[in-house]
C-alpha positions in Angstrom: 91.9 134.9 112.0 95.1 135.5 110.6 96.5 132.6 107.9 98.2 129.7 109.4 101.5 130.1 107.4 103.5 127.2 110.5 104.7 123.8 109.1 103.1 120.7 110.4 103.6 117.0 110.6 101.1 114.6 109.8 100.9 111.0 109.1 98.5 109.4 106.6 97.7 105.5 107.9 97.9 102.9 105.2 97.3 99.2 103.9 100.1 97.6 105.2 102.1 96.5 101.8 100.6 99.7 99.7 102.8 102.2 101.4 103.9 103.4 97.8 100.6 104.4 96.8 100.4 106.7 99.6 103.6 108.1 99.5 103.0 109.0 95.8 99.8 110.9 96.4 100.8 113.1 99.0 103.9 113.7 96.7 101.8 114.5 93.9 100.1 116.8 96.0 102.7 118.9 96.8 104.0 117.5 100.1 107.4 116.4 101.6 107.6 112.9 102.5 109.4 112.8 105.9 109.5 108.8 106.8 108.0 105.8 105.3 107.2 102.8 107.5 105.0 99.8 107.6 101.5 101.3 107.3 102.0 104.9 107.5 103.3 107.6 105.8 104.8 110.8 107.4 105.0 114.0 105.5 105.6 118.0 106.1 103.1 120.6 104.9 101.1 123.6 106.3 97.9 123.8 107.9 96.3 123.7 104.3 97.5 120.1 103.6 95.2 118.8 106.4 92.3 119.9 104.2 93.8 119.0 101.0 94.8 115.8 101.7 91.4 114.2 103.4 89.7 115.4 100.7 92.2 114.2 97.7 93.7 111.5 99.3 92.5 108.5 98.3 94.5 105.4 100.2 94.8 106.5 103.6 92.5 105.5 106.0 93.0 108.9 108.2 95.5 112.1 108.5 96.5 112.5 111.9 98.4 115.7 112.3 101.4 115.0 114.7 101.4 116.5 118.0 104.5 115.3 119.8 106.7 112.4 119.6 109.2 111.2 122.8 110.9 108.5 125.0 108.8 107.0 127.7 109.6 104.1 129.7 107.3 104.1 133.0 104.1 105.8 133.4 105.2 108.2 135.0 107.4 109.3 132.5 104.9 109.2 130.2 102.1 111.7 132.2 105.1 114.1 132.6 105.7 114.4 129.3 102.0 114.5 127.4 101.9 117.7 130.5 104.4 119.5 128.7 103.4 119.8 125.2 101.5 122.6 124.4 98.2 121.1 123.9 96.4 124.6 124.3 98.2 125.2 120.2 95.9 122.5 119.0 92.6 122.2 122.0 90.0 125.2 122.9 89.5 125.0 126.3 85.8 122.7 125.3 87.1 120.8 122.7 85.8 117.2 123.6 89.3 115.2 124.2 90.4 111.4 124.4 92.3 109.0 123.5 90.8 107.2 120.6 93.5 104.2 120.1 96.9 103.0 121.9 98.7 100.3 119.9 102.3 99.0 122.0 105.1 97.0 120.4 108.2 96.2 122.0 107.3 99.0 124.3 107.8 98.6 128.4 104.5 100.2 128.4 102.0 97.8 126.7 98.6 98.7 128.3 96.5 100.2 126.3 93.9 101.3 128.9 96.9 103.0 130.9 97.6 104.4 127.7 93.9 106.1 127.3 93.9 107.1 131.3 97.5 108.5 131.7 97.3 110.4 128.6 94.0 112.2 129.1 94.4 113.0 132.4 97.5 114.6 131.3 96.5 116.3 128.6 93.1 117.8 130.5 95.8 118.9 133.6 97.8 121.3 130.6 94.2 122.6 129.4 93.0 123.2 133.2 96.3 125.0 133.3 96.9 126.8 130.0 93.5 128.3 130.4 93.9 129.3 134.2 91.0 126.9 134.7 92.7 124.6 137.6 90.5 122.2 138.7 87.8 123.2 136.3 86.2 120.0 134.6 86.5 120.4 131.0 83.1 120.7 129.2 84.2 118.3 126.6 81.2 120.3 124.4 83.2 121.4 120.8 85.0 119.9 118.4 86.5 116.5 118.3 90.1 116.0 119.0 90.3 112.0 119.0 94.0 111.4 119.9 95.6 107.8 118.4 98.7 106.8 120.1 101.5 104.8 119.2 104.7 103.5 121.1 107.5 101.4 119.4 110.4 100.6 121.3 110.0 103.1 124.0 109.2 105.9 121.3 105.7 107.3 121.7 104.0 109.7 118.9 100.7 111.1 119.5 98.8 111.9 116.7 95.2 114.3 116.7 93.0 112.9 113.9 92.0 115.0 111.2 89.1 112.9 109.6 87.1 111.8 112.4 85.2 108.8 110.4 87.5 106.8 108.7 89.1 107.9 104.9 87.2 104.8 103.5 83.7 106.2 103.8 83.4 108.2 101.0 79.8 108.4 101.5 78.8 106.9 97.9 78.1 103.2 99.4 75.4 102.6 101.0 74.6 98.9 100.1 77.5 96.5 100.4 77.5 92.8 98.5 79.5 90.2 100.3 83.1 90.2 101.4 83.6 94.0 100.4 86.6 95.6 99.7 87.2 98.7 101.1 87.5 101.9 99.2 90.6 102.8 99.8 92.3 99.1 99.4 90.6 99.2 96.6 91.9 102.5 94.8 95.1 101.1 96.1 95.4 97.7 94.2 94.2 99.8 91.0 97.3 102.2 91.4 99.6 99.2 91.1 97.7 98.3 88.0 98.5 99.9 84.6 95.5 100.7 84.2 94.7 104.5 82.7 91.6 106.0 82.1 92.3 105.8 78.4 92.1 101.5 79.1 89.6 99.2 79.3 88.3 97.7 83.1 86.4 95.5 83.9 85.6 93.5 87.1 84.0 90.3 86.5 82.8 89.8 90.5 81.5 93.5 90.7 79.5 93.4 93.6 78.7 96.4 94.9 80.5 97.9 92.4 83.7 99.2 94.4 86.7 98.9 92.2 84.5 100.4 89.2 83.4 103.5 91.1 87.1 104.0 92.6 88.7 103.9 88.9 85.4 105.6 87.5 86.3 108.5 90.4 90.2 108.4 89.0 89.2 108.8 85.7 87.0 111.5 85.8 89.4 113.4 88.9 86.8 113.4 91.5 88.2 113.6 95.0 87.3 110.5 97.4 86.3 113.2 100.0 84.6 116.3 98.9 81.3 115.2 99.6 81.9 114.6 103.3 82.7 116.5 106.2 85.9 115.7 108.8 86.7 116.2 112.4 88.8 119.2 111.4 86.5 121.0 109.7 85.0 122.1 113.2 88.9 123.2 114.5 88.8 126.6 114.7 92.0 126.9 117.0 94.1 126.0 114.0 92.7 127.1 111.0 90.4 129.4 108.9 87.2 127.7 107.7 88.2 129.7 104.1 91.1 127.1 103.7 88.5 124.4 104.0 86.4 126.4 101.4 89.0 126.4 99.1 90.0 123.0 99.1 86.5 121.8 98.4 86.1 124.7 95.3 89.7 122.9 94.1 87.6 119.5 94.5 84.9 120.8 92.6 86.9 122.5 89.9 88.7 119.0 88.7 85.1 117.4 88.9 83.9 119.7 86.5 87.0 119.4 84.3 87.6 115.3 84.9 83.9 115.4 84.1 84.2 116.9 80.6 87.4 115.1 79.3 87.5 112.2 80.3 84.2 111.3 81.1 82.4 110.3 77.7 85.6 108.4 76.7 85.5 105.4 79.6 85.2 102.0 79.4 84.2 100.7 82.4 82.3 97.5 83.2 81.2 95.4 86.1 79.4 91.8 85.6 77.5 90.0 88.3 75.3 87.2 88.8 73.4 88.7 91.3 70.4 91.1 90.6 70.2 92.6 93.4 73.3 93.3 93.9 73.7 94.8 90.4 71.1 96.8 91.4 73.0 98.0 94.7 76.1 98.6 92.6 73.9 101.1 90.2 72.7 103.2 93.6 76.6 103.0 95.0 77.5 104.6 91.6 74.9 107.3 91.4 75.4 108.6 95.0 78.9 108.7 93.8 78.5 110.7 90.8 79.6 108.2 88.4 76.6 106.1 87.1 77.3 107.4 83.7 80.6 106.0 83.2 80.2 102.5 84.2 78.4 99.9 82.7 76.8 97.0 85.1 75.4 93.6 83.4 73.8 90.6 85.0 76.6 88.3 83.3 78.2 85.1 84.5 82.1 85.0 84.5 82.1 82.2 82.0 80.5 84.6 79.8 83.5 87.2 79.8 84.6 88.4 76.4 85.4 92.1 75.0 86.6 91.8 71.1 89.1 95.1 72.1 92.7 94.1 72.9 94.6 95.9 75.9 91.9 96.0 78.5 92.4 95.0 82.0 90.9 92.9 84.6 90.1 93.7 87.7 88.6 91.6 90.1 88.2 90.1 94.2 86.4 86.8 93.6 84.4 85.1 95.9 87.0 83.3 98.8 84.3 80.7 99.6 83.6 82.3 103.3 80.2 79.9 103.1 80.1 76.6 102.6 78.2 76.5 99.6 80.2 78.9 97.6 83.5 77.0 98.8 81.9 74.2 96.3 82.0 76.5 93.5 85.2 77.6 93.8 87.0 75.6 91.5 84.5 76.5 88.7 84.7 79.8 89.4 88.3 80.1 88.9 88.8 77.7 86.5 86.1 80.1 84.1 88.4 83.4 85.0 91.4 81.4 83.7 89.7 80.0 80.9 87.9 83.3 79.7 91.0 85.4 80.4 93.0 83.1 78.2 91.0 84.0 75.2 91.6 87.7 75.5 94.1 88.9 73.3 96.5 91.1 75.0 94.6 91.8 78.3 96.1 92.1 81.6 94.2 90.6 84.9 94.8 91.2 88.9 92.8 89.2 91.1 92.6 89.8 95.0 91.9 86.6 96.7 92.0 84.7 100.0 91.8 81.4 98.4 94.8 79.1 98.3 94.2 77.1 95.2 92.9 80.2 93.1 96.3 79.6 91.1 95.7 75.9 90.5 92.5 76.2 89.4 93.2 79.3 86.8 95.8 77.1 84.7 98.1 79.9 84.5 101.4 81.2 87.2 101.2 85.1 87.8 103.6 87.2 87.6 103.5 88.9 90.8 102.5 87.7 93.8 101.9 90.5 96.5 100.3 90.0 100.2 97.7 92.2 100.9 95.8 92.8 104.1 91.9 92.6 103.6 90.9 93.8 107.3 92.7 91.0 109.4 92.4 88.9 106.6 95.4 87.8 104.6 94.7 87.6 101.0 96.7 87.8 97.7 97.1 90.2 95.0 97.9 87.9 91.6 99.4 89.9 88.7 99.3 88.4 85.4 100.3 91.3 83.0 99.8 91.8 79.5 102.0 93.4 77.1 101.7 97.3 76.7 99.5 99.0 73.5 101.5 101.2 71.7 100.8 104.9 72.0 97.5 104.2 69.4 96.5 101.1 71.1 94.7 101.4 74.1 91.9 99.6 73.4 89.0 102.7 73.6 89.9 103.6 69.9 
């Protein structure tokens, strides 16, 4: 197969709030932003960004590489103009076909199961057709090519998804405490942290260790996705699997390098009350190649102390989901602010669904961001620090 040299769109799904975050790692990995919007990115690159960025990206929950975007206002509109995109560019004639999502908003079309019907019937008709197979059912036996749809104000875009499973399953956790954070939320909130690997972290409410394998993964350059495989490693309409390969060797190449430089110089800690889940966080952090650079304790928050200055918190408390912990709340709390108080210099950033988790820690953040936790609505409390000097970065 000759190289795929054509420029694509894609669009990388996001937290909504932590659009930046997104926007700045495709950037950094060489890509044209194209638009910005709540909860997705857009962006211009070859064939070779679909494999780059599912394995490096690490805050989007999927690439979906863009295959048409239109006006529709009745359905049958809509079936006339999924027929005339070229579907055979992207689809063998068995890849396994439908419509994986349909989300309406301020759309005349709002139905999400017309959405699913019209569109696959539509887009099997131009297979039947491009493949002088009228009539022929589709054997629906290859790859996957899971299309997510989207209409805004009459505007429809239909995008093919890349990744198959979700971005967030990096593979590494396979015992959850909880109220977990997602991966990529959680490589998200550290990004808006100053936190470097050349700082000290620590997350007093570890877990199952998330936010310490995600910045442990930062620190030592490991890619969130080269251990897994993705929908699009299997499409052999579009590109060569050598493009794949080489993508997974660049993966593997930074390991090796983040391994060796930065690796024996981190500071990373997670504290817990729980055994078990300690012991949970330990496995997480093993599958994910990182049990080396983090250091889990059985340690009760009103036990935090670290006698280096600069270090930073970071943490997703308990919200009190059960009535029992909802009793403990206040103590809870009330220990962060206290203990955080007495570090000299430090920085802290809490994620937390609970209302009087500002009351209760003594102290006014900085920042105040809303963050999305699945449907839940929780806040992101910055209290910031002041910054070490060039020499002062607490791991010297």
């Amino acid at each position: 197969m000759s190289e795929n040299t054509n420029s694509y769109e894609y669009t990388a799904p996001c937290h909504f709030g932590l659009e930046a975050c997104t926007k700045k790692e495709i950037s950094q990995l060489g890509y044209e932003i194209t638009e910005v919007s709540d909860g997705r990115v857009s962006f211009a690159g070859d064939i070779r960004a679909l494999a780059r960025t599912n394995i490096f990206i690490r805050t989007s929950e999927r690439i979906l590489l863009k295959a048409c975007e239109f006006t529709a206002c009745t359905w049958e509109e809509l079936f006339e103009k999924v027929y005339a995109v070229e579907w055979e560019r992207y689809i063998p004639w068995n890849g396994r076909v439908w419509v994986a999502k349909a989300s309406s908003v301020k759309s005349k079309l709002f139905s999400p199961r017309d959405f699913q019907t019209i569109i696959q019937k539509a887009v099997i008709k131009r297979l039947q057709k491009a493949y002088k197979r009228d009539g022929v059912r589709l054997p629906m036996d290859g790859a996957d090519y899971a299309l997510r749809v989207t209409a805004l104000k009459n505007r429809i875009v239909i995008g093919i998804d890349s990744s198959g499973d979700s971005l967030h399953k990096r593979g590494y956790r396979k015992l959850t405490a909880k109220a977990p954070i997602t991966e990529t939320l959680a490589a998200a909130l550290l990004m808006l942290t100053p936190w470097k690997n050349d700082r000290i972290l620590i997350d007093p409410f570890c877990g199952s260790g998330t936010f310490c394998i995600e910045a442990a993964m930062m620190a030592a350059g490991i890619a969130p996705g080269m251990e897994r495989n993705f929908a699009a490693t299997k499409w052999q309409q579009l590109m060569d699997k050598k493009l794949w390969y080489d993508a997974y060797d660049e993966a593997r190449e930074l390991k090796s390098e983040g391994l060796k430089a930065y690796g024996p110089h981190t500071d990373i800690q997670g504290f817990d009350i729980d055994p078990e889940v300690l012991k949970a966080a330990r496995e997480n952090a093993a599958l994910a190649g990182v049990r080396e650079l983090i250091h889990f304790q059985k340690r009760d928050v009103s036990e935090l102390s670290h006698p280096k200055k600069y270090g930073i918190i970071v943490t997703n408390p308990p919200y009190g989901e059960r009535l029992e912990e909802k009793e403990n709340l206040p103590y809870i709390y009330e220990s962060l602010g206290e203990r955080f108080s007495m570090l000299d210099s430090w920085s802290m950033y809490v994620i937390t669904a609970y209302e009087d988790a500002v009351k209760y820690m003594g102290r006014k953040p900085d920042k105040n961001r809303k963050v999305y936790n699945g449907m839940m609505k929780t806040y992101f409390y910055s209290f910031i620090g002041p910054k070490p000097g060039k020499r002062e970065t607490g791991l010297t």
